[in-house]
Backbone as numpy.savetxt, mean C-alpha at the origin, in Angstrom:
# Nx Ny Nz CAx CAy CAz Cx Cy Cz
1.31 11.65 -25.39 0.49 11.56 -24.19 1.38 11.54 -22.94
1.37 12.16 -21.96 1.46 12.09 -20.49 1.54 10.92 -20.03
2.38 10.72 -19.13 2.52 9.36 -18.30 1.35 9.33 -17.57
0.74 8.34 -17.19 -0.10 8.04 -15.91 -0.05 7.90 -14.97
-1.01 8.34 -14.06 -0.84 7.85 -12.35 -2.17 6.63 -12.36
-1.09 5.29 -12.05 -1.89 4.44 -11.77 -1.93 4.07 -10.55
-3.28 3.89 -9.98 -3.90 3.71 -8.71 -3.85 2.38 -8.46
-3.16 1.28 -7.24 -3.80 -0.18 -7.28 -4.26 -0.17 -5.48
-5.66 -0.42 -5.27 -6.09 -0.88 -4.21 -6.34 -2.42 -3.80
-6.77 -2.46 -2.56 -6.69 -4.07 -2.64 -6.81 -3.95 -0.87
-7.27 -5.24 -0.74 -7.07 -5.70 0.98 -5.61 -6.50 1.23
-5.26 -6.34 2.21 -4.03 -7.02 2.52 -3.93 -7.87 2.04
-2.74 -8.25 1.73 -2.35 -9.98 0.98 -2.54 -9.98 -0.17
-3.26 -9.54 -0.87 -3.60 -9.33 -2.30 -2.90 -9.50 -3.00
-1.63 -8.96 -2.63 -0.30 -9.14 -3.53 -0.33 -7.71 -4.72
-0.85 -6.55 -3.70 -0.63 -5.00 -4.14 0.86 -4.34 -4.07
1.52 -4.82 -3.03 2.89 -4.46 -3.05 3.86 -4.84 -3.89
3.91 -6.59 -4.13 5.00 -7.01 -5.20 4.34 -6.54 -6.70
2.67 -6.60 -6.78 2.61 -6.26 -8.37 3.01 -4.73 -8.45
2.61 -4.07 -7.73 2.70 -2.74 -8.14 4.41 -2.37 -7.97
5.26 -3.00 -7.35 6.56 -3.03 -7.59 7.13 -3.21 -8.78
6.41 -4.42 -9.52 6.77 -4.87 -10.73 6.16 -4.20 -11.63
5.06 -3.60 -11.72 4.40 -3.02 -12.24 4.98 -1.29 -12.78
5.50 -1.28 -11.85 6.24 0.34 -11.83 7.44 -0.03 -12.87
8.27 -1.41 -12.31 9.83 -1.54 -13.00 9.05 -1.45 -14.86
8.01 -2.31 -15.10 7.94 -3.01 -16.25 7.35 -1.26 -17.04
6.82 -0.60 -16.53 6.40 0.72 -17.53 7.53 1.95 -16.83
8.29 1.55 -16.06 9.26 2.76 -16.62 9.01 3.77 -15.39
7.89 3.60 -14.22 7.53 4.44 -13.30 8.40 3.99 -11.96
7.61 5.41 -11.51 8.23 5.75 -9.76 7.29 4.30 -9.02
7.41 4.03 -8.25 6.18 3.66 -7.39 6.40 4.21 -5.98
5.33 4.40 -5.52 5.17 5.33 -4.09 3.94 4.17 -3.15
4.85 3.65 -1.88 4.24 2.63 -1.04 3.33 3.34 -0.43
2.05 3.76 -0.59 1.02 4.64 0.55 1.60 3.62 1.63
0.99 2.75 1.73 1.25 2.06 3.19 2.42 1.85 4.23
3.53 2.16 2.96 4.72 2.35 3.68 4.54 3.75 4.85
3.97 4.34 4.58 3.58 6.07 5.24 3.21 5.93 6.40
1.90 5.18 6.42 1.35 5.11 7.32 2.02 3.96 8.32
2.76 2.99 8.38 3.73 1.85 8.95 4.86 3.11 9.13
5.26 3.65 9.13 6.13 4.61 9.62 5.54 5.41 10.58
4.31 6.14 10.31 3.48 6.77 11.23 3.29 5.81 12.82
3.07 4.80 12.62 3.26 3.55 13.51 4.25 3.49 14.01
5.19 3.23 13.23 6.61 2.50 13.89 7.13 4.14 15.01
6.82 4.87 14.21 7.48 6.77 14.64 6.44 6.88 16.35
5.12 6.81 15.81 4.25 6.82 17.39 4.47 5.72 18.47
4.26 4.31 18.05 5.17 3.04 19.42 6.72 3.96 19.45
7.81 4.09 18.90 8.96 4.50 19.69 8.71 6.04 20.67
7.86 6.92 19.68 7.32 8.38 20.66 6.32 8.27 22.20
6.00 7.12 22.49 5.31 6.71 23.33 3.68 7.62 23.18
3.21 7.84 21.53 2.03 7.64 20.84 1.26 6.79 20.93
-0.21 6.60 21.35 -1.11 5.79 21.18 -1.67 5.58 19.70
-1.95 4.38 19.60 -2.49 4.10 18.41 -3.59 4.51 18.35
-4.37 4.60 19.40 -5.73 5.35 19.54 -6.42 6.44 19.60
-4.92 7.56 19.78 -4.56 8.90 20.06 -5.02 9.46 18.55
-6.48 9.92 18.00 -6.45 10.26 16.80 -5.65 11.73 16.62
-5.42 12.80 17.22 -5.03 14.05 17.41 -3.83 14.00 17.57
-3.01 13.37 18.43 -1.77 12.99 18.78 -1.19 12.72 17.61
-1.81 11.83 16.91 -1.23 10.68 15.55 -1.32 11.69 14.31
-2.27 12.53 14.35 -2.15 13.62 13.27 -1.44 14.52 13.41
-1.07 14.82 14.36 -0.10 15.89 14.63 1.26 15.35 14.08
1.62 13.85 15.02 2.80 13.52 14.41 3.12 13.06 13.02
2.27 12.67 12.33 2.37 12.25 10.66 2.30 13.92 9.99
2.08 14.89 10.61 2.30 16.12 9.53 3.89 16.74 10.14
4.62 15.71 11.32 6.13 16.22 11.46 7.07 15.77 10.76
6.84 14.77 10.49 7.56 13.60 10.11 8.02 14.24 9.06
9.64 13.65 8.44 10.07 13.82 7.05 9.73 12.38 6.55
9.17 12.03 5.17 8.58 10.45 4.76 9.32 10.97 3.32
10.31 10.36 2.87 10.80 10.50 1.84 10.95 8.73 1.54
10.90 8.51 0.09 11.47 7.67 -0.51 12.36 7.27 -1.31
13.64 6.40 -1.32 14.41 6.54 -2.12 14.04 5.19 -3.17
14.87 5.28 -4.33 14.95 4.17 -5.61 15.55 2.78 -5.14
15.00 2.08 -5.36 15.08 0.22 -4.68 16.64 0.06 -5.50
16.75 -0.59 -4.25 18.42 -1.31 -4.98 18.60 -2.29 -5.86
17.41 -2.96 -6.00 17.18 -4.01 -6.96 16.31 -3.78 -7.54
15.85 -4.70 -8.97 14.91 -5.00 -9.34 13.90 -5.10 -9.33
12.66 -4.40 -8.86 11.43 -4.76 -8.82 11.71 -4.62 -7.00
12.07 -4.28 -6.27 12.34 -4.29 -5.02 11.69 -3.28 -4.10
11.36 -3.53 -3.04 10.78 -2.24 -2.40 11.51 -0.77 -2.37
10.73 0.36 -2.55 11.58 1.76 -2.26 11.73 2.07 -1.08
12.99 1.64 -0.45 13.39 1.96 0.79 12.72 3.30 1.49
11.78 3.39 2.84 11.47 4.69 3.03 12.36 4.80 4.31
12.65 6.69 4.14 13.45 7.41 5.20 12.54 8.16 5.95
12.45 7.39 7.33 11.95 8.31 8.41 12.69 9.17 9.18
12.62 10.93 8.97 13.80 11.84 9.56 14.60 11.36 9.23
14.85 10.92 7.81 16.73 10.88 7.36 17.21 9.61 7.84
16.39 8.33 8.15 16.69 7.47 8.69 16.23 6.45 7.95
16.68 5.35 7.13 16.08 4.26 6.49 15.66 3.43 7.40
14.19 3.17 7.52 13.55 2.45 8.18 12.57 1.17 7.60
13.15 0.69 6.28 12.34 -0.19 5.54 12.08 -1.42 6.36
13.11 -2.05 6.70 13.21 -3.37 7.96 12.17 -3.10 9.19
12.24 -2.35 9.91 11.56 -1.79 10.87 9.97 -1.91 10.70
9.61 -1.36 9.72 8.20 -1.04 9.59 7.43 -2.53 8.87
8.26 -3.69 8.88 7.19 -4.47 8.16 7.20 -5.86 8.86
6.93 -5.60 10.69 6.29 -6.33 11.73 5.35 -6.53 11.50
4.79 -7.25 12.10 3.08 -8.10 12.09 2.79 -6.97 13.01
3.48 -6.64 14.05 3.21 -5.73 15.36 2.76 -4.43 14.34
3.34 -3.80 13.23 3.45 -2.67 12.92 2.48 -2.61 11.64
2.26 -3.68 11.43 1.39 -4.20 10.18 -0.25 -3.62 11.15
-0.50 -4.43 12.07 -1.25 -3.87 12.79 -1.80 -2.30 13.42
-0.66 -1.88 13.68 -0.05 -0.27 14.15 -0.55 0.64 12.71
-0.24 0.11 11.76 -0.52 1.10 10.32 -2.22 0.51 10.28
-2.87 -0.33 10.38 -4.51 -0.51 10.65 -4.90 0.53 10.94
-4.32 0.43 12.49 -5.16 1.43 13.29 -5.60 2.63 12.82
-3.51 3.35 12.79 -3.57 4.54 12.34 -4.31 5.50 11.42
-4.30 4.10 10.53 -4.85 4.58 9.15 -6.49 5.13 9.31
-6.70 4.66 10.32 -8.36 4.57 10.40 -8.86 5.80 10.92
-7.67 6.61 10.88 -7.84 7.96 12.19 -7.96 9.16 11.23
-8.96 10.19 10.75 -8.70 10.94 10.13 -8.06 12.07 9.84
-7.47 12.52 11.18 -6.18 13.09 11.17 -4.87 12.61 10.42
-4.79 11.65 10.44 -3.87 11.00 9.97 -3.77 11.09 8.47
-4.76 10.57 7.97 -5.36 9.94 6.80 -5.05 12.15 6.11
-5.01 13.01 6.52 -5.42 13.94 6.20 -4.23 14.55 6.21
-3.20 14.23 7.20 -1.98 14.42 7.31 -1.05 14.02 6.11
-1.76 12.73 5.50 -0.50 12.13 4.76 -1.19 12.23 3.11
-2.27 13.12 2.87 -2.91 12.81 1.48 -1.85 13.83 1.19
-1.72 14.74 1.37 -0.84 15.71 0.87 0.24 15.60 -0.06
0.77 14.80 1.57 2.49 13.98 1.22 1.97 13.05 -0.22
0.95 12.53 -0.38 0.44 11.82 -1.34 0.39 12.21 -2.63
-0.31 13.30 -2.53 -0.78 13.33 -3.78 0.70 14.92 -4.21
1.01 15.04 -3.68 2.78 15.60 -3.93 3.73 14.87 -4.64
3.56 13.35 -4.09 4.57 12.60 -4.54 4.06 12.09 -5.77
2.88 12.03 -6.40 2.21 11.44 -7.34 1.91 12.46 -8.57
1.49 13.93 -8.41 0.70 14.58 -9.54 1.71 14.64 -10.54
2.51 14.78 -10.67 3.69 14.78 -11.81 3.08 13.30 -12.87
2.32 12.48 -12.78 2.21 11.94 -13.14 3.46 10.70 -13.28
3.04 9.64 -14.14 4.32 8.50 -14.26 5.20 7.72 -12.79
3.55 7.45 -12.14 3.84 6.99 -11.06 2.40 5.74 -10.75
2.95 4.85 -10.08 1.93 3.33 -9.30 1.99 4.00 -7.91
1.06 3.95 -7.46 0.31 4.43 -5.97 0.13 2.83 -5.69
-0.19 2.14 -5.05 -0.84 1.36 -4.13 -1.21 1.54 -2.97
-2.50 0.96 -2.41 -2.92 1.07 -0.81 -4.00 0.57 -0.88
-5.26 1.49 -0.03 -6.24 1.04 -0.08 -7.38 2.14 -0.51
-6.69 3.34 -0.30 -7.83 4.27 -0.95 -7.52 5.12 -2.17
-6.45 5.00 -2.61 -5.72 5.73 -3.88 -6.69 6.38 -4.72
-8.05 5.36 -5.45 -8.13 5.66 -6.59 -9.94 6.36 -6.13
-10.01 6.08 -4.69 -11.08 6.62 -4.04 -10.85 8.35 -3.28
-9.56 8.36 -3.02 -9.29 9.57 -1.93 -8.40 10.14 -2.89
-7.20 9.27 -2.58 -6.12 10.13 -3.20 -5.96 10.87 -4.12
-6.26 9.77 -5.20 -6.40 10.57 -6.83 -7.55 9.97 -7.20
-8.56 10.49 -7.21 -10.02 9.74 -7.70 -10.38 10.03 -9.44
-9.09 10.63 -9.73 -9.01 11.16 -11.36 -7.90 10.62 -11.74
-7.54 9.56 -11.39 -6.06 8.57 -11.91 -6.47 8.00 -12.85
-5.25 8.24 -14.13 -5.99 7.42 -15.31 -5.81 6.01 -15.39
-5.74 5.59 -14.42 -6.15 3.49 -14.62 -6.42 3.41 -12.96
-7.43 3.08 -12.57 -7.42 2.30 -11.47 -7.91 0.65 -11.96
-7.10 0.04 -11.09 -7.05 -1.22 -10.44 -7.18 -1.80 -9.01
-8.29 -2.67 -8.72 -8.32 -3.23 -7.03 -8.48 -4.57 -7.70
-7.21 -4.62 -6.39 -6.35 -5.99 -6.59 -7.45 -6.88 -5.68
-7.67 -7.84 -5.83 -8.08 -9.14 -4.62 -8.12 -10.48 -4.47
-8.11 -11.11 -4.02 -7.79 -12.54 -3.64 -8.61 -13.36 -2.51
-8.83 -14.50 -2.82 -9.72 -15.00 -1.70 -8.66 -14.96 -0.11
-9.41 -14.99 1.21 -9.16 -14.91 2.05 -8.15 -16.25 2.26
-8.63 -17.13 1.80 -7.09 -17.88 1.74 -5.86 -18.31 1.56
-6.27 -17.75 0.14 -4.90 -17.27 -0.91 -4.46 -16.64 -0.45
-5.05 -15.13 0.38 -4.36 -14.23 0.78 -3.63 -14.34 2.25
-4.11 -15.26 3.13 -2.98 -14.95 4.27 -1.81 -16.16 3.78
-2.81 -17.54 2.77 -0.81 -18.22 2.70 0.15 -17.47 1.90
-0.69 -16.52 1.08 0.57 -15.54 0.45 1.47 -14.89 1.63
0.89 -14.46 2.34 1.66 -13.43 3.75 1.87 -14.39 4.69
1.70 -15.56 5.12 2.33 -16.88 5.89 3.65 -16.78 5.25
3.82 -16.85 3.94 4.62 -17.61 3.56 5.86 -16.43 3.77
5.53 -15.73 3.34 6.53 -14.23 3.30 6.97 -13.83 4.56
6.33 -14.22 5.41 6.83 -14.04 7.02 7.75 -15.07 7.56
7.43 -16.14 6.97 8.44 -17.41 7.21 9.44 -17.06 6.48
9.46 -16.14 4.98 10.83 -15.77 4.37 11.41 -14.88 5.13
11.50 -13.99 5.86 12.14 -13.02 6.81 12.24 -13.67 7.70
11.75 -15.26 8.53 12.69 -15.61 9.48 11.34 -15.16 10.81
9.61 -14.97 10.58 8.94 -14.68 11.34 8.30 -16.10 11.96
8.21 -16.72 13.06 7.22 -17.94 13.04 5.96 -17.47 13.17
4.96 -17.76 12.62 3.60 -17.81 13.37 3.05 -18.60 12.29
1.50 -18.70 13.19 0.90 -19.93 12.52 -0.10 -19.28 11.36
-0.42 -20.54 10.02 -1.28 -19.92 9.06 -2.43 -19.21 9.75
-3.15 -20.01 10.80 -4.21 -19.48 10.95 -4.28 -17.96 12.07
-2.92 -17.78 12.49 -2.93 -16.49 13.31 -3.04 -15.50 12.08
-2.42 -15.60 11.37 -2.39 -14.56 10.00 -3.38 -14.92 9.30
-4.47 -15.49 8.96 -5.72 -15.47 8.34 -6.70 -14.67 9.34
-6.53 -14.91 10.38 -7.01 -13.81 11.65 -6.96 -12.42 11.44
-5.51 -12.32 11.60 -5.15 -11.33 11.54 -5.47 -10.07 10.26
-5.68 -10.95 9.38 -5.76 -10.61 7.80 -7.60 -10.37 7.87
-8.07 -11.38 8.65 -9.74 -10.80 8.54 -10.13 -9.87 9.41
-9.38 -9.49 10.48 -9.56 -8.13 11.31 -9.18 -7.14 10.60
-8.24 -6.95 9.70 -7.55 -6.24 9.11 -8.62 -5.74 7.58
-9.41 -6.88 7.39 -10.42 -6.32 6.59 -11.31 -5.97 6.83
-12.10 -6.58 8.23 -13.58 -5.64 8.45 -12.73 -4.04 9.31
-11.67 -3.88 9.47 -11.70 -2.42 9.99 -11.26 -1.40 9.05
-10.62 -2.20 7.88 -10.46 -1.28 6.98 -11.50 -0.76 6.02
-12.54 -2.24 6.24 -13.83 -1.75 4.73 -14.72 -1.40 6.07
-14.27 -1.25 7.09 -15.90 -0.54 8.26 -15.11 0.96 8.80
-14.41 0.94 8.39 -13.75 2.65 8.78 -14.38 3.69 8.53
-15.26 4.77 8.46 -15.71 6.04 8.41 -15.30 6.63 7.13
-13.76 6.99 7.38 -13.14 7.80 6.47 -12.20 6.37 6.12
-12.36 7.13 4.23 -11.70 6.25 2.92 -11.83 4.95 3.63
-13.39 4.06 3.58 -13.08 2.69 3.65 -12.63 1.78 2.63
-12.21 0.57 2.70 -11.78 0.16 1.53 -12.63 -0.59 0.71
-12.64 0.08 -0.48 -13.78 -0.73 -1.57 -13.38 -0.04 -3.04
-13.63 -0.76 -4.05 -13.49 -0.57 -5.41 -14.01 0.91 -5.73
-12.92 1.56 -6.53 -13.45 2.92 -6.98 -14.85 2.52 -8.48
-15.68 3.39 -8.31 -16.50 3.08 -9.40 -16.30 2.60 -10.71
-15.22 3.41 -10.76 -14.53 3.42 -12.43 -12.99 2.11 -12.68
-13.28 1.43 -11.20 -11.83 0.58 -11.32 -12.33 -1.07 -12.08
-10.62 -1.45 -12.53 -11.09 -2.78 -12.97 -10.63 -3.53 -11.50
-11.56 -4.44 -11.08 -11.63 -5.22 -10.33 -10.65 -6.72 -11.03
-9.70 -7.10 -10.59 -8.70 -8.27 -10.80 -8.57 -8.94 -9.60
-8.83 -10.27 -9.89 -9.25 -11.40 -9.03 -7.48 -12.05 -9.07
-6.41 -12.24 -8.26 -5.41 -12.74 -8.28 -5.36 -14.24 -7.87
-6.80 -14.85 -6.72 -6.39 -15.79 -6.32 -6.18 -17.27 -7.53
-6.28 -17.20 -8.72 -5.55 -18.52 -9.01 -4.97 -17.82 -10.00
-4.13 -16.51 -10.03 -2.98 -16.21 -10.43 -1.10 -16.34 -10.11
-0.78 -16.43 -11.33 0.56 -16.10 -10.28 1.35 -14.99 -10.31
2.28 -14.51 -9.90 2.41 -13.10 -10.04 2.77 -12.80 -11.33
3.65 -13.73 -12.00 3.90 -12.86 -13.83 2.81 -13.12 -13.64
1.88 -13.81 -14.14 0.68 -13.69 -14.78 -0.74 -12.65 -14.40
-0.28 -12.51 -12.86 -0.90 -11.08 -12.33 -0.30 -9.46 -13.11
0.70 -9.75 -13.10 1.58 -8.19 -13.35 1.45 -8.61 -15.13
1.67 -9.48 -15.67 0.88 -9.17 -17.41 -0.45 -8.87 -17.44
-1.78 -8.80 -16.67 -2.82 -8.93 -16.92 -2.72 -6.92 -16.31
-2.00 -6.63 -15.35 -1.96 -5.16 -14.84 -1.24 -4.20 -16.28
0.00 -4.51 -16.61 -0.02 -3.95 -17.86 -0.81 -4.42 -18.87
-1.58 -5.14 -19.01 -2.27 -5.07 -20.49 -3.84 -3.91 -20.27
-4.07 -3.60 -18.74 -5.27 -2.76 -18.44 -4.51 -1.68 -18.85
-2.87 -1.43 -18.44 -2.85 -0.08 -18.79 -2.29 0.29 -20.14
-2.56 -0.60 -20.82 -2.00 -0.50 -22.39 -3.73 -0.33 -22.68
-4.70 -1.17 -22.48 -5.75 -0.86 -22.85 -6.24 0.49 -22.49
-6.15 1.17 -21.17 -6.11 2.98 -21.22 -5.29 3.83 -21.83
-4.95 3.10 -22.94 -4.05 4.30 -23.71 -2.40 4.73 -23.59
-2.47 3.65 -22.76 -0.47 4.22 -22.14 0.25 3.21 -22.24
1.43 3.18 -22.37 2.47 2.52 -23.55 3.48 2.60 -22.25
4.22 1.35 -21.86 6.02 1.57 -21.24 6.35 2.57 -21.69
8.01 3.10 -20.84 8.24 3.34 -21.33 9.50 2.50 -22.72
């Protein structure tokens, strides 16, 4: 059998990035950050003096862009992405830019600009997608989807806490804010809002911990038929 392209969606905080990190190391796959794409699209339009609001502008520039990813230096670690030949992993994961990739994302130019780059980096199969519309837009024929979620509390002290690890101050409750704006514009967006693909398993993380999140993600995809490697 063919490797799989597994899909994981989820609302912010969820803890879609570290499982599907780990998730990729533990079966042997690529993983490809959608959201990293669009946080570049961001970080690339604030330095171009791009509006976030600019839907035409913002599509234009996400189909210039070179968005390549390279292989994490560590373990289970993020895949460093290169904007124009430039590693910009540090850069793109501001609260400012966290915000900036919201917007963007919400713009269908954009969103149309980067499925491409998407589903390019993925059809080969033997790859973890994460984001928010993967298993709805991207690949709506991925053989495992998963949407990740967590209660609204769990989920911003997960991202409190991770911001205080990089050395960010702000307060729990600015980032529970921030984290509930971040969900009514992503599940009230037009184009690819965020919500469970029909065919996905829905996994509840908040009184998980992450092994015990990332064993419960490989045992869905051992139950669809696919084996580590």
């Amino acid at each position: 059998m063919s490797d799989a392209i597994v899909a994981i969606d989820g609302p912010a905080g969820a803890g879609k990035s570290t499982c599907a990190r780990r998730l990729a190391h533990r079966l042997g796959y690529v993983l490809i950050d959608t959201g990293a794409l669009y946080r570049a699209v961001a970080l690339a339009a604030n330095e171009r003096g791009v509006s976030w609001d600019d839907a035409e502008a913002l599509g234009a520039l996400a189909g210039e862009l070179d968005l390549r990813f390279l292989t994490p230096k560590e373990e289970g670690g993020r895949p460093p992405i290169l904007l124009d030949g430039v590693d910009r992993s540090g850069d793109i994961r501001t609260e400012d830019i966290s915000q900036g990739a919201s917007k963007v994302s919400a713009h269908p130019p954009v969103r149309e600009a980067l499925l491409g780059v998407q589903r390019a980096m993925g059809e080969g199969g033997g790859v973890v997608l994460e984001g928010r519309d993967i298993g709805t837009v991207v690949f709506p024929n991925a053989d495992v989807k998963v949407f990740l979620t967590a209660s609204t509390g769990a989920r911003a002290a997960r991202r409190h806490a991770e911001l205080l690890a990089v050395g960010q101050d702000v307060s729990l409750e600015a980032v529970r804010a921030d984290i509930e704006q971040r969900d009514a514009r992503d599940s009230g967006r037009e184009v690819a809002p965020l919500r469970p693909a029909d065919d996905a398993k829905v996994l509840d993380t908040t009184e998980l911990d992450l092994d015990e999140a990332v064993e419960r993600l490989v045992a869905i995809v051992r139950e669809s038929g696919f084996s580590p490697h």
